[in-house]
C-alpha positions, 0 to 999 in steps of 0.5 A: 522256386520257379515249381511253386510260382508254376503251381501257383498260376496253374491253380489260379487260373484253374480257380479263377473261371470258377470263382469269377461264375460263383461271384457273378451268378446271382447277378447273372440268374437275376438278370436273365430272369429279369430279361425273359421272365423265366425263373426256371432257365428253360423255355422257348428263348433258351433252346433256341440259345442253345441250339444257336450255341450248338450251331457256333460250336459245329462251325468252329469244330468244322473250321479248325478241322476237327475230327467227328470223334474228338468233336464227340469228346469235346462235346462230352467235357462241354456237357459235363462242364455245364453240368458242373457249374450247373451243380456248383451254382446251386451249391452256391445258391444254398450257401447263401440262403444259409447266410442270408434270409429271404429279405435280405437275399431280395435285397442284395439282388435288388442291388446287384440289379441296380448295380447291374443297370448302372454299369449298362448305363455307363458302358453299353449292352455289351460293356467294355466292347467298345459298343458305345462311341465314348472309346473312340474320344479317349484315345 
């Protein structure tokens, strides 16, 4: 018994980062065009993400010490995740253009968008963070 639930976990932790980027993509696409007005994802603002992220990468590897090489295999899986999810994505994105017709895919971004908006209205920029002062009267 104890094998199974270990399986188990082990699967759903492998699939829950997964599921979770397919479910929120849309939303995410959506939002980020919406904020840079690049509906391709390139440009100007995202190498400047990237090379910031790269920036961070190096930081950390240098903190914790990590050899050039094994940063090198690091960087490799990071490469091969991105481009992972990249194909995923758009396996996804023709999924439901299989589904749904093009007025109703504007709509259901139309109200993820809404939704997207309500929930920043209600919890800040940075969502459960704590970036808002509300937190702090809870307790």
């Amino acid at each position: 018994m104890k094998i199974s639930s270990a399986k188990k976990l082990s699967i759903r932790q492998l699939f829950a980062p997964a599921l979770l980027a397919i479910a929120i993509a849309p939303l995410a696409l959506t939002a980020q065009a919406d904020s840079h007005g690049d509906h391709e994802g390139k440009g100007p603002d995202r190498e400047r993400m990237e090379e910031r992220m790269e920036e961070r990468r190096q930081e950390v590897y240098q903190r914790a010490e990590i050899s050039e090489e094994k940063q090198a295999e690091l960087n490799e899986a990071h490469a091969e995740h991105r481009e992972a999810m990249h194909a995923l994505r758009e396996e996804h994105h023709e999924r439901v253009a299989e589904i749904l017709s093009e007025e109703e895919q504007e709509a259901l971004r139309n109200a993820m968008h809404e939704a997207h908006e309500e929930y920043r209205g209600k919890h800040g920029k940075r969502g459960h963070y704590g970036d808002n002062d509300d937190s702090a009267d809870s307790e």
